[in-house]
Each structure stands twice: as structure tokens, then as C-alpha cells.
C-alpha positions as CSV (number, residue, x, y, z in Angstrom):
1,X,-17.0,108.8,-19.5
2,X,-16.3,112.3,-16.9
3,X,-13.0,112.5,-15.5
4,X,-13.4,111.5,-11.7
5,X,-13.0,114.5,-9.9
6,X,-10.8,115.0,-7.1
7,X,-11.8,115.8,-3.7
8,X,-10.6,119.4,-2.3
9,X,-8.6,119.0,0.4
10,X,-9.9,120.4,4.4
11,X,-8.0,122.1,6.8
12,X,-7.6,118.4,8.1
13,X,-5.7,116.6,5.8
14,X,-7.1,113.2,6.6
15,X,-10.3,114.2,5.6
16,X,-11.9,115.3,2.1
17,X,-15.1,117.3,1.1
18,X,-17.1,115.5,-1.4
19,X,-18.3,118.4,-3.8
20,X,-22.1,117.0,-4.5
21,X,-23.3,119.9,-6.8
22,X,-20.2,119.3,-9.1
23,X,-20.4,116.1,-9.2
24,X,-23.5,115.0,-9.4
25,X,-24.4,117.9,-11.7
26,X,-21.4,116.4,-14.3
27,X,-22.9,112.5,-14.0
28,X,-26.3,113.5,-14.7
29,X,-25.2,115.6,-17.7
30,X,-23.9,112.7,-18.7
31,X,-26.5,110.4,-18.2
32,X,-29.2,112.5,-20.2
33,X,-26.7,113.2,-22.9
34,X,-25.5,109.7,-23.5
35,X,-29.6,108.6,-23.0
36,X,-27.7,105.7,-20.4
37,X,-30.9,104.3,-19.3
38,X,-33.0,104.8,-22.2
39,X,-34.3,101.3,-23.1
40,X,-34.2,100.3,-27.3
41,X,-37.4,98.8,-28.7
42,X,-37.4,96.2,-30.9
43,X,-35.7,97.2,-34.3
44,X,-33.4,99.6,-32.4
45,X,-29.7,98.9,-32.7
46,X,-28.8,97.9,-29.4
47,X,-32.1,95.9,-28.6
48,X,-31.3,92.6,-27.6
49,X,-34.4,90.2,-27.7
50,X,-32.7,87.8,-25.9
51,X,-32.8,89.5,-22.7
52,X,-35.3,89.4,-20.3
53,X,-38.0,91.6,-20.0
54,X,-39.3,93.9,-16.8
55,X,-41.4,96.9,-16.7
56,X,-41.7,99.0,-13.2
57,X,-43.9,101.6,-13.1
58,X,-43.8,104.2,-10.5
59,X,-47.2,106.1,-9.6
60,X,-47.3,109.2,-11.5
61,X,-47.0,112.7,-9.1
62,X,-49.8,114.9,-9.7
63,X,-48.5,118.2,-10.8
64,X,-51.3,120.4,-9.3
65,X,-48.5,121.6,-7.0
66,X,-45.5,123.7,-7.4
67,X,-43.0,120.6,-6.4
68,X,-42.2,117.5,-5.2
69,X,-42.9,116.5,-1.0
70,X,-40.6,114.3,0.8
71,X,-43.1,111.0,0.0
72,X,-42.3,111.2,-3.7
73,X,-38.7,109.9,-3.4
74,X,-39.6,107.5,-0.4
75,X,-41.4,105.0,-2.9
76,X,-39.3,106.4,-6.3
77,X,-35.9,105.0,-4.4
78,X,-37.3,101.7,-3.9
79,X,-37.9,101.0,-7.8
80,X,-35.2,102.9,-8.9
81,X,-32.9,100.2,-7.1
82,X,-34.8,97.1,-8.5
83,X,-34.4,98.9,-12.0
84,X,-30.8,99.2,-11.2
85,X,-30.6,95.8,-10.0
86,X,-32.1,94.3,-12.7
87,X,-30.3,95.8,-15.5
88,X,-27.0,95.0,-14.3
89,X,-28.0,90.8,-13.5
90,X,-29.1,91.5,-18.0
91,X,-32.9,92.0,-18.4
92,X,-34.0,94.4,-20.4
93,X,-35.9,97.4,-17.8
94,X,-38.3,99.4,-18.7
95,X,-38.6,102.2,-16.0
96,X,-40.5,105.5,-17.3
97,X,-41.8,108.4,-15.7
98,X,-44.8,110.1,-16.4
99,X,-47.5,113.3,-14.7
100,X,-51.1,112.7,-13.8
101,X,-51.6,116.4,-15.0
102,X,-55.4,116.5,-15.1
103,X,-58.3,117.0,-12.3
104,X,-59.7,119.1,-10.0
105,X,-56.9,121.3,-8.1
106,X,-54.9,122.4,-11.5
107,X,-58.5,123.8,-12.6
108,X,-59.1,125.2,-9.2
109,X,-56.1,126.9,-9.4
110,X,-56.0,128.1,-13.0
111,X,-59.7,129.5,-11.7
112,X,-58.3,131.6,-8.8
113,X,-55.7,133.3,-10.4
114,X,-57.1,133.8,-13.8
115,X,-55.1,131.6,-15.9
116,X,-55.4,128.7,-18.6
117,X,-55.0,125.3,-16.0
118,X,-52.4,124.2,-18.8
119,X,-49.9,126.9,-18.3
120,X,-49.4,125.9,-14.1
121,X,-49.3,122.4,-15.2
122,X,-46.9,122.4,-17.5
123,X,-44.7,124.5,-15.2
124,X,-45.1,122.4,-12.0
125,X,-44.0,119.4,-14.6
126,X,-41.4,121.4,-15.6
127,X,-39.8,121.7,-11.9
128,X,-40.8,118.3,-11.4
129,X,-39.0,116.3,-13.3
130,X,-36.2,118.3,-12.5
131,X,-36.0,117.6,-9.5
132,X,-36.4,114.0,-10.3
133,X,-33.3,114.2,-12.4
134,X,-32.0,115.9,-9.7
135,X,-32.5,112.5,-7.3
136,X,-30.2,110.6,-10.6
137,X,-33.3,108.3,-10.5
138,X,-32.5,106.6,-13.7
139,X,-35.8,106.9,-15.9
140,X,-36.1,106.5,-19.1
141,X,-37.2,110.5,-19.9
142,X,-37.5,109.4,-23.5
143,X,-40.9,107.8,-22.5
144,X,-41.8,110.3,-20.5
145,X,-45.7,111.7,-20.8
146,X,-48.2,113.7,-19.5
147,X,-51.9,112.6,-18.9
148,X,-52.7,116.0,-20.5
149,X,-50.6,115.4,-24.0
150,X,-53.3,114.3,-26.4
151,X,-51.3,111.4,-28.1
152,X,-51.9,109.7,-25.0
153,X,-55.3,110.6,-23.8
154,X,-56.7,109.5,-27.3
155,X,-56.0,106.0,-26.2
156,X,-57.9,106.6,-23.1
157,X,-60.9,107.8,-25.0
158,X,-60.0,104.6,-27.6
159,X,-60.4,102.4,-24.3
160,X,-63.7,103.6,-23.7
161,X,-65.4,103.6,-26.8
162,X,-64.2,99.7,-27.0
163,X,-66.0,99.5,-23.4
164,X,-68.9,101.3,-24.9
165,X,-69.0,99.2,-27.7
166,X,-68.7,95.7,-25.6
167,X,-71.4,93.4,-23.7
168,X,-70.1,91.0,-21.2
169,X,-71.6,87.9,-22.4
170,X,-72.9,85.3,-19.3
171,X,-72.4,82.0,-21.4
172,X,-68.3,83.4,-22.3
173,X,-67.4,85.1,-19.4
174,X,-65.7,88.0,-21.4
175,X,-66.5,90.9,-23.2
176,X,-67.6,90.9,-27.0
177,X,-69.0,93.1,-29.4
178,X,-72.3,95.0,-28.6
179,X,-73.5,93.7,-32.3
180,X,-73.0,90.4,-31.3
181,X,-75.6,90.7,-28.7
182,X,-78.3,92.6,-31.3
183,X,-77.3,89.1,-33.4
184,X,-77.9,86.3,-30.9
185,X,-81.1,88.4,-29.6
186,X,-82.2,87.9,-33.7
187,X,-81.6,84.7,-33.5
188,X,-83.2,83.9,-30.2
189,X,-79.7,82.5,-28.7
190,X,-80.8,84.9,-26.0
191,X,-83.7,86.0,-24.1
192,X,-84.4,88.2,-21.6
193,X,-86.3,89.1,-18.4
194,X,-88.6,91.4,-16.9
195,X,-85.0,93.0,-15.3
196,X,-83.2,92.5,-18.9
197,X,-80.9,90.1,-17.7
198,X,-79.7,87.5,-20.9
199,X,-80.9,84.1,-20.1
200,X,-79.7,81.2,-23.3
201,X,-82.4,80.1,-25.2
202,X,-81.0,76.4,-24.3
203,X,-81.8,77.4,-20.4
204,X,-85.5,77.4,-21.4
205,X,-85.9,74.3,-24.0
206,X,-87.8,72.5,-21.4
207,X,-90.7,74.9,-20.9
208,X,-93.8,74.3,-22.9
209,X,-94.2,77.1,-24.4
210,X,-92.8,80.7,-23.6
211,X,-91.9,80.9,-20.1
212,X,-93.4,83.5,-18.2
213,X,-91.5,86.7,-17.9
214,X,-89.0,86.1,-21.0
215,X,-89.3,88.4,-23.6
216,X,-87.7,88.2,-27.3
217,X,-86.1,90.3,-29.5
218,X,-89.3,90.6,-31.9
219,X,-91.5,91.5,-29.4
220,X,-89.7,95.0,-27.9
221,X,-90.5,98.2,-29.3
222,X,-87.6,100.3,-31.2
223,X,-87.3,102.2,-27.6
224,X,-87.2,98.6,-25.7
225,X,-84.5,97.5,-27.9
226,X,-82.0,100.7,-27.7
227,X,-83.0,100.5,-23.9
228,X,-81.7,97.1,-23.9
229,X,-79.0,97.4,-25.7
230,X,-77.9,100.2,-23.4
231,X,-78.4,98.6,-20.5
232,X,-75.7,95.5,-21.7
233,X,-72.7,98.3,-22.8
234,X,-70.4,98.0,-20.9
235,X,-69.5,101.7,-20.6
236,X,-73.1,103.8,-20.3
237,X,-75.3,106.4,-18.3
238,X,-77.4,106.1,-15.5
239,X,-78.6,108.7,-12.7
240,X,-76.9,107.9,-9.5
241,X,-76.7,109.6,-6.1
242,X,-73.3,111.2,-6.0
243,X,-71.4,113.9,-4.1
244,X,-72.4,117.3,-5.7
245,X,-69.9,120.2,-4.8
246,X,-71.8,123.3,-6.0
247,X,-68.8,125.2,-5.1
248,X,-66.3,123.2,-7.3
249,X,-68.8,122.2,-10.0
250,X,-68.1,119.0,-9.9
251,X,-68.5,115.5,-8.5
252,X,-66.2,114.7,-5.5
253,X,-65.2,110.5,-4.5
254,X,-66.1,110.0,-1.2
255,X,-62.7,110.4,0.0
256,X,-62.5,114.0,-1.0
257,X,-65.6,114.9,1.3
258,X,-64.5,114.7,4.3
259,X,-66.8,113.6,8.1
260,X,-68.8,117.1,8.3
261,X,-69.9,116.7,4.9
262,X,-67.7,119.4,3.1
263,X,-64.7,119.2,0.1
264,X,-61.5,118.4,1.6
265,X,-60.4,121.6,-1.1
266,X,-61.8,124.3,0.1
267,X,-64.1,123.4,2.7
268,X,-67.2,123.6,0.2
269,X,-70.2,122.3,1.3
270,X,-71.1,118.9,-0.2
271,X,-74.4,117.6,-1.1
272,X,-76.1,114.4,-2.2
273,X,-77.5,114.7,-5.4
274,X,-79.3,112.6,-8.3
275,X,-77.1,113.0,-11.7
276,X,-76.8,111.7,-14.7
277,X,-73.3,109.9,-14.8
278,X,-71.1,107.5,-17.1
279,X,-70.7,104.2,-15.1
280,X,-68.1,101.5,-15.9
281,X,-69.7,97.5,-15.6
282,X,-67.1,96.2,-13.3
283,X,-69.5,94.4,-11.5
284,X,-70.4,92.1,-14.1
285,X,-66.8,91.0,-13.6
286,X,-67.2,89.8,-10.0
287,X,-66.6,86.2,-10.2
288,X,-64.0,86.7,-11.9
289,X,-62.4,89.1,-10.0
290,X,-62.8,86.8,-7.5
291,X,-61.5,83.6,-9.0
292,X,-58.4,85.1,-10.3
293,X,-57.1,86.3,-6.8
294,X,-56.0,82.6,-6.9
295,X,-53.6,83.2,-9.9
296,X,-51.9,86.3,-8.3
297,X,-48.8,86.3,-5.6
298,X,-50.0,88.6,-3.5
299,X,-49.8,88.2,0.8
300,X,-52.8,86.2,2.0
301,X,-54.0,89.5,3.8
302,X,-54.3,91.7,0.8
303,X,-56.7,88.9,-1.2
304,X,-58.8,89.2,2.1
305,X,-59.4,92.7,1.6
306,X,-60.0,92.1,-2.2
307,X,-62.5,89.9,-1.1
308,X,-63.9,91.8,1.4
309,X,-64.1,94.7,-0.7
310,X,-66.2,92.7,-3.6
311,X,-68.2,91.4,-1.0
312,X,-69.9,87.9,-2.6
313,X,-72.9,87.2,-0.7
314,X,-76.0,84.5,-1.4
315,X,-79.6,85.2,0.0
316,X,-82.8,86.0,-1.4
317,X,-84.7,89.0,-2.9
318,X,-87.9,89.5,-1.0
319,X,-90.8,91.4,-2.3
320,X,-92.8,93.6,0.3
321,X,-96.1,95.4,-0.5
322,X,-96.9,98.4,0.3
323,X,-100.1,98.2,2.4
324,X,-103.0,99.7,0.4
325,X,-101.0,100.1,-2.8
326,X,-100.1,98.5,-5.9
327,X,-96.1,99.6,-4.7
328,X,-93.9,96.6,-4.2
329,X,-90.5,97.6,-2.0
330,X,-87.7,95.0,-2.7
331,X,-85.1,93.9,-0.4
332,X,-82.1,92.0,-0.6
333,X,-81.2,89.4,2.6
334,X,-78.8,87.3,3.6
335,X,-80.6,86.1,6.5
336,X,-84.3,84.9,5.0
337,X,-84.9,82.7,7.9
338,X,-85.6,85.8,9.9
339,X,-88.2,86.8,7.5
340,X,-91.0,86.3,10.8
341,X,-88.9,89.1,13.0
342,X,-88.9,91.9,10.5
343,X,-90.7,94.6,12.3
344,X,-90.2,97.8,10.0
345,X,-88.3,98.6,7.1
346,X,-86.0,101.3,5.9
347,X,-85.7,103.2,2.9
348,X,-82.6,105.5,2.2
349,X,-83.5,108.8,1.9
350,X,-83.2,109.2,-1.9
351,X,-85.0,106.0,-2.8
352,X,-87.8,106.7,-5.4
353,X,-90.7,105.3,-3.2
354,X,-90.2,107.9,-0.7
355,X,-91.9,110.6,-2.5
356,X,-95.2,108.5,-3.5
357,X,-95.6,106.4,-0.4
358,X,-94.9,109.1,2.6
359,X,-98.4,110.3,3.8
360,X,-99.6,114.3,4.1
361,X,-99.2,114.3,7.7
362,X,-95.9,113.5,7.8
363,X,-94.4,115.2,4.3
364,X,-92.8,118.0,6.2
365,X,-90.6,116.3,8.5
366,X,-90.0,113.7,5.8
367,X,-88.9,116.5,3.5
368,X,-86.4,118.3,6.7
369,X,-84.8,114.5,6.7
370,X,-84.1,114.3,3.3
371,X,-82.7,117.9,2.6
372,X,-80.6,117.0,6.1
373,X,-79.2,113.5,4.8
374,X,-77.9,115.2,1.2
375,X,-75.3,117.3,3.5
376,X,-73.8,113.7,4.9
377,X,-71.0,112.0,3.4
378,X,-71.8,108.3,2.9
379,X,-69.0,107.4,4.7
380,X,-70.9,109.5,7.7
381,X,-74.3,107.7,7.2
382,X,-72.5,104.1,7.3
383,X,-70.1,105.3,10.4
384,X,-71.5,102.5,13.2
385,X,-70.9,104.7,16.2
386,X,-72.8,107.8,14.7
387,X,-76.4,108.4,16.6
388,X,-79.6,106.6,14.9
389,X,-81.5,108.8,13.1
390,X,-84.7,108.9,10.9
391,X,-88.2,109.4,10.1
392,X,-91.5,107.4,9.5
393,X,-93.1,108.1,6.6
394,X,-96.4,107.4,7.5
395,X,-96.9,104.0,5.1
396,X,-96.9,100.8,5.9
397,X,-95.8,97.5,4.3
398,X,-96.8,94.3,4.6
399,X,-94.6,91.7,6.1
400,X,-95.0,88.2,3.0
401,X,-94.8,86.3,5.6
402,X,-97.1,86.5,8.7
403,X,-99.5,89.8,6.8
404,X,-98.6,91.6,9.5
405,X,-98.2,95.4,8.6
406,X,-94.7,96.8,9.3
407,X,-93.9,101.0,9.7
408,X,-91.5,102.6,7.0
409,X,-89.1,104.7,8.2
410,X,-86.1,106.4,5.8
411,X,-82.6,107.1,7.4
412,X,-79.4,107.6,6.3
413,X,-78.1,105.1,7.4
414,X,-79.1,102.8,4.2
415,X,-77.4,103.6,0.7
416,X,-79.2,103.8,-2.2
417,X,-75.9,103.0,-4.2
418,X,-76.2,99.8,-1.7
419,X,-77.8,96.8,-2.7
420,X,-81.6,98.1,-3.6
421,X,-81.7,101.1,-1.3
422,X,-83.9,99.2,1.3
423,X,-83.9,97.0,4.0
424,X,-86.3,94.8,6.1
425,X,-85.0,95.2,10.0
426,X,-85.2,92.5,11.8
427,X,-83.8,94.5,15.1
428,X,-83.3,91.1,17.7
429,X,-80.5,89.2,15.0
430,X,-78.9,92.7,13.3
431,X,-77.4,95.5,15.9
432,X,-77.8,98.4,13.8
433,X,-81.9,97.9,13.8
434,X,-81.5,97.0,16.8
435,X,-80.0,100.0,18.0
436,X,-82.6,101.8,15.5
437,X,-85.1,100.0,17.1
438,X,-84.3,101.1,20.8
439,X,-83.9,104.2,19.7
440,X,-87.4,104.5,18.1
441,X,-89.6,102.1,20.4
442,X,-90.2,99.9,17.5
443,X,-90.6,96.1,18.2
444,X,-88.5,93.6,18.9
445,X,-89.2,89.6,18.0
446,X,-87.0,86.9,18.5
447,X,-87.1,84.5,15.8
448,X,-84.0,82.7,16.2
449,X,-82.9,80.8,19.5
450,X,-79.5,80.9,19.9
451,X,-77.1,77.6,21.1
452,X,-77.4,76.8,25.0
453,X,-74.3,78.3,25.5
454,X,-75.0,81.7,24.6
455,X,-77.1,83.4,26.5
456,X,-78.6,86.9,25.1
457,X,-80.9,89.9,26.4
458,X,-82.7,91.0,23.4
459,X,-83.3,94.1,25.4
460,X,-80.3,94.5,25.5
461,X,-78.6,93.3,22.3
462,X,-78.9,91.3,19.1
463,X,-78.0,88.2,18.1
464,X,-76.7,87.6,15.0
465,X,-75.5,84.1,14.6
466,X,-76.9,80.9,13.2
467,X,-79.2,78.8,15.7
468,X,-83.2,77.3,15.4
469,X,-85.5,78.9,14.4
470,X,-89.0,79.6,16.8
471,X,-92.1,81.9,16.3
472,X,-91.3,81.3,12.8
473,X,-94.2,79.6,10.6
474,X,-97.6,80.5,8.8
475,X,-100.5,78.3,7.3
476,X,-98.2,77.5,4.6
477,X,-94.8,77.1,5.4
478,X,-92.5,76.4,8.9
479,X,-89.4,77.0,10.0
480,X,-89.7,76.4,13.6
481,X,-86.8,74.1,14.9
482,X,-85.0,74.6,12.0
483,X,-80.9,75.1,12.1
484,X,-80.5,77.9,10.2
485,X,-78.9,76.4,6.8
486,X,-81.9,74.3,6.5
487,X,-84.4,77.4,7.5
488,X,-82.8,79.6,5.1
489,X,-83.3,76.5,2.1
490,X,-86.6,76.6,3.5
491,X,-88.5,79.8,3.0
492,X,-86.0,80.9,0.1
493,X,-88.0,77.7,-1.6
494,X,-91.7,79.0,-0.5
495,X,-90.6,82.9,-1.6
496,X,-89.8,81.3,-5.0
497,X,-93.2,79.1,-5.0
498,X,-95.4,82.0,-4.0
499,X,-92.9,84.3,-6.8
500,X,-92.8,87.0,-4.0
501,X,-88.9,86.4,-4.2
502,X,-86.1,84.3,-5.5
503,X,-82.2,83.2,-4.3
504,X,-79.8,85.5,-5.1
505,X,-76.2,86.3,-5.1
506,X,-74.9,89.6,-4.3
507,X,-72.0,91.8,-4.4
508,X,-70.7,95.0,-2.3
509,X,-68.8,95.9,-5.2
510,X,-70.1,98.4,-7.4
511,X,-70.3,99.5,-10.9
512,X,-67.7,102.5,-11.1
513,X,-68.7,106.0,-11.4
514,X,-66.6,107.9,-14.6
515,X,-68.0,110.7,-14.9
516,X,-66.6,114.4,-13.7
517,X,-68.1,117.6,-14.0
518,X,-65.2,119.6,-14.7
519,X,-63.1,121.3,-17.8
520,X,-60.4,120.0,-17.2
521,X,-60.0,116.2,-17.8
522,X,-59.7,114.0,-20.7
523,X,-63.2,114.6,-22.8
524,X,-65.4,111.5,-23.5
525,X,-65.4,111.1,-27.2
526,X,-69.4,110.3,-27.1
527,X,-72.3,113.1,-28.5
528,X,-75.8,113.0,-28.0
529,X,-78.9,113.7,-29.7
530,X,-80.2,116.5,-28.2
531,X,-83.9,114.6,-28.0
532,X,-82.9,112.0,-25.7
533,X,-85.4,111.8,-22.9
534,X,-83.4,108.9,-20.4
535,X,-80.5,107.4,-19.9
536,X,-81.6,104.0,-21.3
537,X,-82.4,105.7,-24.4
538,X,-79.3,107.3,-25.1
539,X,-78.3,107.4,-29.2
540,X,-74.5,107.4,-29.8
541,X,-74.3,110.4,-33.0
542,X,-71.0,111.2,-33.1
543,X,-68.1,109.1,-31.9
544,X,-64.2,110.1,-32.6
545,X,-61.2,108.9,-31.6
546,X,-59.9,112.0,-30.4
547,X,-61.7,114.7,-29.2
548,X,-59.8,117.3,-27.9
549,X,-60.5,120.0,-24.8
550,X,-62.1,123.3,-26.6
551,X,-59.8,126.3,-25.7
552,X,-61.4,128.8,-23.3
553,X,-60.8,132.0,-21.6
């Protein structure tokens, strides 16, 4: 151990100076000579296994600037004194320190001012973590690491190509290897639908004969089969709308576009765009994300927000027809007992139909909307107080219910990342058609009376709570006087009778975008063949468990 130092005396001698620089620069010394808060692993002399274990881990800084800001230490303080705490009443602490050194503004920068994007890392790490030592935060710097260093990124790209290679199986409720799926295809353990979704063979036994709609293993083509198979992986591609910064070459979150539709770096213009991405199947994990907010101690209001944010919700899947067309427009509801008030639908702006179904007279304008709506942030299109906007296409669809034909507008304010990128508007029990409605003249049919109590100008405003249903019935089936529970039972029963739509469960959460356009970031350790036509048909023809960034100029 240091000799204490002795405080220099001040002109007063009741007080003392204490001399920080000296003496914080001789116990840190100290500390990182003596390794005082490095932690043994198991085998090492002073390991104890006895103790208890903890492990606190500190968000890594991103090193894309020069130093630290003044948040940094505001959260590193806080776990540095439960570490502190928790050594000294005998667990055994594990407290590292590490640098999220890839992404977007190191290659920006490296870009600007002509250099390799590793060289300003690895100095903004440098001054970082000195100053870190310079806080006596007591990390363990032997375990220190940098997202960058390739012994640790390998086992990112390990991660992945165990994701790539998994299925999430509906009868286990876990991940298991993608051969295991090819197997119990075989061997007719599974089937699947029109929509490839595995239904067990013992879900079918009572059919006579095959049920329709259910294919089997034998009967798909080579293509079919890799399609399938594709479409099960739990890591794989698809083309999704996304945030296109031709600027930045690359893909932004929406959090990095900012309200006016341009990069929060830089300022660039933003754009929606089509593109061919790696996805992660976190939504086949829903329920279980779910259920296991009961296992965790978390406040009541943060499992709120988790469950708000995956967003369960049961309805029904309703098929509309486009009027003089073989095109069928699917929509997802949670409210099928207003099925008699829809009055027009709405397709988001990028939704495949668009092109085909939009008539010559009013291609123009439908082609201004769309090149307007890829310069808006979805957080824009979905803001509730932004202005209505949108444009018929010219087609019709035909409301299942009543045969009545219903105009198709587009707007942005429907997502194609969003349940199926369209919506049947029922404008007197939803206020956003509503307000579309108004703001459009289109039409406006109650079909659900509210309790006595409430009283409600549909001129005026929606209503969007349960009640009985009224001008709500056909030839076949009727709602009218129904409470709503028993309404939605109701026609959710004829949609599957007439198979023109089907119950369904639902989730706001989404499968997770991967994918970055950019240099520098951790490579995926996946190659192509070079004749792949889709997505679906993608052939894995090269896979290594580390591929490493190529060095450029």
C-alpha cells in the first residue's frame, strides 16, 4: 500500500489543501498495478467458489466522439457503488467495461477526413477509458473489449448463424435445429398451409382425407421446399420498407430520422424505400415474451409498456375483393362487428396492390402521393395531430358483407410494416377515419348504438366503445341488437363459414430489422449464390465463423 500523503498546509493553519492530482494519480497507479478489482475465474489462485456471484454491466459509450459528456459518469457512479458495495459484504463482482466501437458516425467521420474509421476509434477509446480510470471507477480493465476486436465479434456472427440455422417450433415453444424441421416435414409430423404456417399432423387426424389448403412435404417443388425452409429460419431476408439515407448509404432506425423527414447526422434527406434486409423472428416469440413478464421484478409500469409495446390483440382477418378483379385486399380487425360501417378502405402507400389496382385517370396524382409519402418518417405518418392526407385510387372494393362497393384511397397514415398494410375504415367507431372521412366527404354509418348514457354526434365524432349493434345484418347473418362480445363471435363465425376470413391474434411487435448498409460494422458471415432470384430462395454457399471487414482505402 502508498504512504498516505500529507496535506500541505494554507496560509490558515486550521485548514488543509487536499492535493487531488497527487493523490488520486498515486491510488490509481496502484490500483491498475496491483489489478485490485480484477476478478479471478475459476482455476485462478485467489478464486473462491464459495462466494457469491454478481455481474453489473454498464452500457458501453460509443467512441464515435473524441470524449466522454457529463451523462457517462451520471449512470457509471451508480454501479460502480453497488460493485463496491457488494464486494466488500463477499460476493464475487464482476464489473467490466467495454466500447460500442462500430456504426454509422466513426464511418462518417473516417469519410470526411480521409481516414481508416479504425484509427479515430481506437483513439477516442484510448482517451476514453482514461478518463474512466481517471473517475477510479473500479472496472475490471482486464475484461475490457471493443465491439470492433474480432475475438469478440466472431461470437456475434456465431450467434447468428445458430439463429440462421434454428426454426421456432409451435408444438415446443423454443428454437431447434432447421434440419429438424426438413425431418418432421419427411415424416409428415408437420404440414403446412397456403401461408406456410406448421400445423401437427395430429391437429388434422380427424379430417377425411387431406384437408383443404394443407400441403406436404412430397408434394412442393425443390424451389417450394428452400422457400419453406427459408421462411421458418429464424434469422433470414425479406424486402421491407425501411429508411433509405442516400446521403449516408445506409439504413437509418426511425429514431435517427427525425419529424421533417431528414438524418438527425447531417440533415440528409431520408426516404422510404423497398430493400432487401436480414430480419430477426422475434415475433414468433410473442407469447412468450409476454408470459415471462410474470417471472421478472420489474415496477408494474414498465411490464405495461412491455405489453403495450408487443401489442397482443384478437380479431379477425377479412378478405375484401377488389371490384371487377380477381385481387383480394386483406385486413386485419379488431372490431369485426363493424364489418356493416366500413365505407372505404386504405392502403399504405407502398402496398403492392397500389400499382395494379389504381386506374389511368388517376395514376398521376397517385404516383405525386407516393413519391411525397417516401420523404415522411413513419413516426410522422402515425403522428395523430398531423393533417389527413391521401388519394383515391380510382378502384373499388367490395364490402363481404352487405356487396356494397367501397372507394380505395392510399395515405400515409397506414404502415405497410403494420399489420397487412391495409385497413377497412369504419369512420363513425374509429377517429382517425373518421377525421379522414370529414376531411374527404366520404360516408359515415353508424352501426353500433352506444349505452343510453352516452350520447354521440357522429358528425361530429366517433365512437369507439362496445354497445348493440343496428343496421348491421344481411340475408345470411345478423347482428342487430347484439352486445358487442356476442356480435364480434357472431360474424367472426359466418367470415369463417363463408372462408372470406378467419379469428386471429395479432401482435404490434415486429420482426427486427438487422441489416445495415454500411462498411463499418460487424460482417454477416453468410454468401450467396450469385443466381438467387428472391429472398425466399436464398442458398446459404459459404458460411464461416469469422469473417473479417476487408481492408480498404
Amino acid at each position: 500500500m502508498p504512504p498516505m500523503t500529507t496535506p500541505h498546509a494554507t496560509e490558515n493553519p486550521n485548514q488543509v489543501r487536499y492535493d487531488f492530482r497527487a493523490i488520486e494519480t498515486r491510488w490509481q497507479s496502484h490500483w491498475e498495478s496491483n489489478r485490485t478489482f480484477a476478478t479471478p475465474n475459476p482455476g485462478d489462485p485467489n478464486f473462491d467458489p464459495i462466494k457469491p456471484k454478481y455481474y453489473i454491466l454498464d452500457m458501453f459509450p460509443y467512441p464515435s466522439g473524441v470524449g466522454l459528456h457529463v451523462g457517462h459518469p451520471l449512470g457509471y457512479i451508480a454501479t460502480d457503488i453497488i460493485a463496491r458495495y457488494k464486494r466488500m459484504t463477499g460476493f464475487n463482482v464482476i464489473h467490466p467495461m467495454g466500447f460500442d466501437s462500430f456504426g454509422l458516425p466513426a464511418e462518417q467521420y473516417a469519410v470526411e477526413h480521409g481516414v481508416h474509421p479504425r484509427i479515430p476509434t481506437e483513439q477516442n477509446v484510448a482517451n476514453m477509458r482514461r478518463q474512466l480510470k481517471s473517475f477510479g471507477l473500479s472496472y475490471d480493465w482486464d475484461r475490457s473489449l471493443a465491439t470492433t476486436d474480432v475475438e469478440y465479434y466472431r461470437w456475434t456472427q456465431w450467434i447468428f448463424l445458430q439463429l440462421f440455422n434454428s426454426y421456432f417450433d409451435p408444438v415446443e415453444n423454443a428454437a431447434r435445429p432447421i434440419s429438424e424441421l426438413q425431418h418432421k416435414l419427411e415424416a409428415e409430423i408437420y404440414f403446412v398451409t397456403v401461408d406456410d404456417d406448421l400445423v401437427p399432423g395430429n391437429r388434422i387426424e380427424f379430417y377425411t382425407g387431406d384437408p383443404i389448403g394443407v400441403r406436404k412435404w412430397h408434394e412442393l417443388t425443390p424451389d417450394d421446399r428452400d422457400a419453406l425452409i427459408n421462411n421458418h429460419r429464424l434469422a433470414y431476408l425479406a424486402e421491407v420498407p425501411v429508411n433509405w439515407c442516400p446521403a449516408l448509404g445506409t439504413v437509418l432506425a426511425n429514431e435517427e430520422v427525425t419529424n421533417e423527414g431528414r438524418s438527425e447526422r447531417g440533415n440528409h434527406p431520408v426516404y422510404q424505400r423497398p430493400l432487401e434486409q436480414w430480419m430477426l423472428r422475434i415475433t414468433k416469440y410473442a407469447d412468450r415474451l409476454l408470459d415471462d413478464l410474470d417471472l421478472v421484478d420489474w415496477p408494474e409500469s414498465t411490464k405495461l409498456m412491455q405489453r403495450n409495446w408487443i401489442g397482443r390483440s384478437e380479431g379477425a382477418a377479412v378478405d375484401f375483393p377488389v371490384q371487377d378483379s380477381d385481387q383480394i385486399i386483406r385486413v386485419f380487425t379488431t372490431r369485426p362487428d363493424t364489418l356493416f360501417g366500413a365505407t372505404y378502405m386504405v392502403l399504405a402507400p407502398e402496398h403492392p396492390l397500389v400499382s395494379s389496382i389504381t386506374t389511368d385517370d388517376q395514376r398521376d396524382a397517385v404516383a405525386d402521393y407516393r413519391r411525397l409519402a417516401e420523404s415522411r418518417s413513419d413516426v410522422d405518418r402515425m403522428a395523430e395531430t398531423r393533417e389527413k392526407t391521401g388519394v383515391f385510387t380510382g378502384a373499388h372494393a367490395v364490402n363481404p358483407t352487405n356487396a356494397k362497393p367501397i372507394p380505395i384511397w392510399i395515405a400515409d397514415y397506414v404502415l405497410m410494416g403494420y399489420g397487412t398494410g391495409a385497413i377497412m375504415a369504419v369512420p363513425a367507431h374509429d377517429q382517425r377515419d373518421h377525421d379522414f372521412a370529414r376531411a374527404f366527404d366520404l360516408p359515415i354509418t353508424q352501426v353500433i348504438q352506444p349505452p343510453h348514457e352516452i350520447n354521440v354526434d357522429f358528425r361530429d365524432e366517433a365512437y369507439s366503445g362496445e354497445g348493440a349493434n343496428i343496421r348491421s345484418a344481411n340475408d345470411e347473418v345478423s347482428l342487430d341488437h347484439l352486445p358487442t362480445p356476442d356480435a364480434k363471435r357472431t360474424i367472426t363465425e359466418w367470415l369463417e363459414s363463408k372462408a372470406i376470413g378467419q379469428a386471429q391474434i395479432q401482435f404490434k411487435l415486429r420482426d427486427w430489422l438487422f441489416s445495415r448498409q454500411r462498411y463499418w460494422g460487424e460482417p454477416f458471415p453468410i454468401l450467396h449464390s450469385p443466381d438467387v432470384q428472391t429472398p425466399a430462395t436464398t442458398k446459404c454457399i459459404l458460411e464461416r465463423t469469422t469473417y473479417e471487414n476487408p481492408v480498404v482505402e
